[in-house]
N, C-alpha and C positions, 0 to 999 in steps of 0.2 A: 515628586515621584511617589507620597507616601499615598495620595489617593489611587496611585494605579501600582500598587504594589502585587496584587493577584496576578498581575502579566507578569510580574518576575520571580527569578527562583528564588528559594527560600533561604540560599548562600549562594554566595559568590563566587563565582569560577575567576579559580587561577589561572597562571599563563597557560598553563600546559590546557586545560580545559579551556583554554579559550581556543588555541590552536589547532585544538584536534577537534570541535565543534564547528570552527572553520571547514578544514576540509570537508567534513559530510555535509555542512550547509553548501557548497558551492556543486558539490556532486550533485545532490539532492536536487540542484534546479535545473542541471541536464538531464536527468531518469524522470523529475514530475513533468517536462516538456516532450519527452519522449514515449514514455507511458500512458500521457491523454492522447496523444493523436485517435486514434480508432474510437472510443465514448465520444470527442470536442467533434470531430469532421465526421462522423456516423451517416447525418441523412446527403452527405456530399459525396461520401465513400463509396455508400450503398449504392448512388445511381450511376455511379461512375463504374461503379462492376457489373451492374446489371443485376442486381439482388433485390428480393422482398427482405422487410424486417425479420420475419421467423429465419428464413436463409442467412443473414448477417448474423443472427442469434446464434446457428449455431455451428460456426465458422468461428467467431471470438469464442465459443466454450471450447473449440476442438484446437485453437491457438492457445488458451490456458493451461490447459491440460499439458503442452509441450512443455511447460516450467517442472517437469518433474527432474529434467537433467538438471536446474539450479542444484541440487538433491548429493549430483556428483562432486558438484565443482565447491561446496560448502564441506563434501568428508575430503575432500582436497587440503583445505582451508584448517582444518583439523587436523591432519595429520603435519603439514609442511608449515603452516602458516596461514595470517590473513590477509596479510600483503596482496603476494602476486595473483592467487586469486582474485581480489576484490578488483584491482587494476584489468584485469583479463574481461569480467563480466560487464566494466566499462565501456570497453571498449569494445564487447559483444553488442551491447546495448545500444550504441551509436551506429554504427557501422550495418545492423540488421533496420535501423529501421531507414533509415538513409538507403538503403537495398528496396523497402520496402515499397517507393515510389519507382526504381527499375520493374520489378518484376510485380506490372501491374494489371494483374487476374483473380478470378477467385484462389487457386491454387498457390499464385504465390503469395499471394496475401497471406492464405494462412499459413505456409511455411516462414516467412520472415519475422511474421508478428509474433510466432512460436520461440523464435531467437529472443527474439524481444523480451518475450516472456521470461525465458532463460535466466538472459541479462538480469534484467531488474528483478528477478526474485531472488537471483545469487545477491546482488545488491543490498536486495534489503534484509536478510542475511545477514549477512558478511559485515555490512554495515552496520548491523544494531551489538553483532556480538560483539564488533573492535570498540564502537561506544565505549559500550559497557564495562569491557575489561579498562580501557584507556580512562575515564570520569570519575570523578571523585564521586561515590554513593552519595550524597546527598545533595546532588545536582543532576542523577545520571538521568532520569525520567524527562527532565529538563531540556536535558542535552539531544535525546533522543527526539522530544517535541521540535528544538530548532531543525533538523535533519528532515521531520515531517513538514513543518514550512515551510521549506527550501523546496518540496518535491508539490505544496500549494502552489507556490510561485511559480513554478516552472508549467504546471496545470493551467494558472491563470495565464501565462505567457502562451500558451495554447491557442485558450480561446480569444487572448485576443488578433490571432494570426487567421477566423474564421471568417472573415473577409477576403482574403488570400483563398484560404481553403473553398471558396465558394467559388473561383472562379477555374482553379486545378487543385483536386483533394490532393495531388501529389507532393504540391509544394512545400508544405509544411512538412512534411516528413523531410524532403532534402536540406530544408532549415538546421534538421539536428544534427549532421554532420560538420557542423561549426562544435561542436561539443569535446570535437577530437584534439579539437586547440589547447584543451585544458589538458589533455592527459599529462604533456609532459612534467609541471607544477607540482599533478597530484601524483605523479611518480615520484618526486623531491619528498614529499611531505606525508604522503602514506608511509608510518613508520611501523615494525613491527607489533603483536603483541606481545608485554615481557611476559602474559602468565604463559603463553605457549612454548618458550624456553625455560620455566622452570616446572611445566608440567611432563611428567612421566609420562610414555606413550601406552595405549589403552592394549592389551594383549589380542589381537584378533585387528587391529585400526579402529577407523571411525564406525565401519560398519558394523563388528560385535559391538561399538559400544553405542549405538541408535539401535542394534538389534536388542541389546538390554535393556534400556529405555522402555522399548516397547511391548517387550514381553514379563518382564520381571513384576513381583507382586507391588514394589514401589514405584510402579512406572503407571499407578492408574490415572496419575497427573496428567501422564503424554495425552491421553487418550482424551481425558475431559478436558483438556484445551484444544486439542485438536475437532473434535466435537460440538464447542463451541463457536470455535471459527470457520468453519465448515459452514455451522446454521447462516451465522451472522456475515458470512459473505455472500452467500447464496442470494439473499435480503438484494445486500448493498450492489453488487455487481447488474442486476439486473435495472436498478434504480439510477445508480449511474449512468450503462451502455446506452440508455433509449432517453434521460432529461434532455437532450437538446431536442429528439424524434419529439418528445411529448411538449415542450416551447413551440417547435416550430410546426410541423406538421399535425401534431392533432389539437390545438389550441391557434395554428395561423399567425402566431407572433412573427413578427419581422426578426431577419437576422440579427439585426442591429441591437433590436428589443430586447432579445433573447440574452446576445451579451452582456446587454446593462443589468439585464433581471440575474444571471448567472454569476456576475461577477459582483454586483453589491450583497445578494445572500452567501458568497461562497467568501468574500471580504470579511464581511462582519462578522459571519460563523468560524473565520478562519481564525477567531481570537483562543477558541477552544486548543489548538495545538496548546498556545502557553498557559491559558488555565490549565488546561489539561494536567502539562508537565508537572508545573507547580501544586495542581490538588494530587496527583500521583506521591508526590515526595514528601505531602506535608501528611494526606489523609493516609495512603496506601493504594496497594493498584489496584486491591481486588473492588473497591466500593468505587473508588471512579471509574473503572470499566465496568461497570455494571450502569452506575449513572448514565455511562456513556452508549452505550448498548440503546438504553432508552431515549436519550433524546435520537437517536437514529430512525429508531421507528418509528419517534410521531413525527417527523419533518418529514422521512421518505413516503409515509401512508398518504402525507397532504398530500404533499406535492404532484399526487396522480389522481385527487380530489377536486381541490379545488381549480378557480378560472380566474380569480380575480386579481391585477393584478399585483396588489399590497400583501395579499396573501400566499400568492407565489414567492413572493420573495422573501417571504417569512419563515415558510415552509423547508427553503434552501437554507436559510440561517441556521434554522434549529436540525435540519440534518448535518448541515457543514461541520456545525459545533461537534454535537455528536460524533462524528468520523475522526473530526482532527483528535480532540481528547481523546477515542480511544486507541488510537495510533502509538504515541508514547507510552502510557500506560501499558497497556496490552504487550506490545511490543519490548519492554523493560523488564515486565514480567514473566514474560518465555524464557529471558536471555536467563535473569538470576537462578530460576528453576532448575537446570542442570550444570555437571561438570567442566571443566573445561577442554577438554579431548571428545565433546561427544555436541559441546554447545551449538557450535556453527551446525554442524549437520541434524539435530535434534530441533533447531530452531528454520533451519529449513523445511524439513520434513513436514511439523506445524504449518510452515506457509503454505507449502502443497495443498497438505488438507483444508487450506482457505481457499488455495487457487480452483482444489475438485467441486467446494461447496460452490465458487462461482460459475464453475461452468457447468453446475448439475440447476445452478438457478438459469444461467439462460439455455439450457437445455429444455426447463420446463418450459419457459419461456415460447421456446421453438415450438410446444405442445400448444399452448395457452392463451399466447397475445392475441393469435387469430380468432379463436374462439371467443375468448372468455374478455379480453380486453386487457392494457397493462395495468387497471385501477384495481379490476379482482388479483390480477397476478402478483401483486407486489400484497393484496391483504395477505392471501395464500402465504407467501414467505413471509410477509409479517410473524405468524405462527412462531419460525423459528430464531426470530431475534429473541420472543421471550423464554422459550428455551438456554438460549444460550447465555443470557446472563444468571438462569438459574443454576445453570451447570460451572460459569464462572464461580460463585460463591462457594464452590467447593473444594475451591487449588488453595494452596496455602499461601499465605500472604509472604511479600520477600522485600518491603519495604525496609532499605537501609541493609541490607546485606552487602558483607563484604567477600568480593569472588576473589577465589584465591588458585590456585595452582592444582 
């Protein structure tokens, strides 16, 4: 083990960390299975509705932008618990996108996938704050990486269902309705948080206390994370939604092609969740999300670059990596930054402002592609990934904090 010690944590997770790392890895691979449908089935969706790219573009921005109720259902989470919440968004999650294949139009498309949205951004939420309170600090970044693997996996279980998908984009969507098998398990075993019963309730609820977050002179944190995930999704969302449009249709790769090419750069790059976690806990979040920032940018700039194809799949690597590390990180480091009556919904709130940066990226997108081509439009947002790790280096660092009540 000792030559591949960088894929493991820096200590060992106890029982209790192993169990409760459990549960989010097994959720994790119903929300990453059900989350790629619309990016993995895109150029099978699109013809199946009758839609150009710039039209699909900005149909997924005007369904992201729906994840502002996660917003709700996370000062929920805050005020009562993180339990029943996170179970509810589960089962939002399943149930809208399995809908998603009934109600199949452009209208409903974007109405379900808006659910969807919902779902998995309460999700991931919900999910990183119980982490976090539940993990021993010096595993937690760790733990939260396994939880981003879980939601690769269920990603890669996607694309490999795009064979299916090519023959009815519907399919795959009624696939995730097997998902609902699991709730009752993760109903046994989603256990509360203890720091929510021994924290005092915030005077005003969750919402004065995200309203304080946001306005107070200590809350310039909120702002420059929120700022930078904004940029850096803006980037990533549009680079994602259209890699299969840019494999298949504007490069002519076979379907089949496209999967091998997709699935050995997003394999190999997918080793970054555990480096990831592990340089998170050993270096600190703020310098590997920053590392990770950049390798985003130069895999996402190739990969609308180049043709060849050892380099396409290169190019997926070093973005894969990129993404998964800064999943954990990034992610570990929203949750320790605030209190714990204000966490879930304060780290929701953050996701938003990543969910608006991506749907302000394929907005441009809807301006852009057609013009200007997806290779300028991704240099363009390029622009703002290096922003945004420059406005990272300015949050305080929270490696090995202990959250408390």
């Amino acid at each position: 083990m000792k030559p591949l010690r960088f894929l493991f944590p820096t200590n060992r997770f106890n029982p209790h960390d192993r169990a409760v790392a459990l549960v989010m890895w097994s959720l994790g691979v119903i929300q990453g299975f059900a989350q790629a449908q619309p990016s993995t089935t895109l150029p099978f969706t699109r013809d199946g509705l009758g839609l150009t790219p710039s039209e699909m573009s900005a149909i997924l921005a005007v369904a992201r932008l729906m994840s502002l109720g996660a917003i709700a259902i996370a000062m929920v989470g805050d005020r009562r618990g993180r339990r029943r919440p996170l179970l509810a968004s589960y089962a939002l999650l399943v149930v809208a996108t399995g809908a998603t294949a009934v109600f199949a139009s452009p209208v409903g498309f974007t109405v379900t996938q808006g659910l969807v949205r919902v779902g998995t951004s309460a999700i991931s939420s919900l999910g990183v704050v119980w982490l976090a309170e539940q993990l021993s600090p010096a595993v937690r970044a760790y733990g939260v990486s396994l939880y981003g693997a879980a939601g690769s996996l269920g990603a890669g279980l996607a694309i490999l269902g795009l064979p299916l998908a090519e023959l009815d984009w519907r399919s795959t969507y009624v696939l995730t309705l097997l998902g609902l098998g699991l709730l009752p398990w993760l109903s046994r075993r989603v256990v509360e948080s203890p720091l929510i019963a021994n924290s005092p309730p915030v005077a005003g609820g969750a919402r004065a206390a995200v309203g304080a977050m946001a306005t107070e002179a200590g809350a310039v944190r909120f702002w420059v994370a929120g700022a930078a995930g904004l940029l850096a999704s803006a980037f990533s969302a549009v680079g994602l939604a259209f890699s299969t449009e840019r494999l298949v249709t504007d490069l002519g790769l076979a379907t089949s092609t496209a999967v091998m090419v997709t699935l050995v750069g997003g394999t190999v790059g997918g080793l970054g969740f555990f480096i990831g976690g592990r340089m998170s806990d050993a270096w600190g979040r703020k310098p590997t999300t920053v590392f990770s920032l950049l390798m985003i940018l130069a895999g996402g700039v190739a990969l609308y670059q180049v043709e060849e194809l050892p380099l396409l799949v290169a190019a997926i690597v070093v973005s894969s990596f990129g993404s998964f590390a800064y999943i954990p990180s990034a992610a570990t480091h929203r949750a320790e930054m605030f209190p714990t009556r204000a966490r879930a919904s304060v780290t929701s709130s953050l996701g938003w402002l990543g969910t608006v940066g991506s749907s302000a990226g394929l907005a441009i997108g809807r301006f852009t592609i057609d013009g200007m081509g997806l290779s300028n439009t991704m240099n363009l947002l390029g622009i703002g990934v290096l922003i945004a790790a420059g406005l990272t280096l300015l949050l305080p660092e929270t490696k090995g904090r202990i959250l408390t009540a």
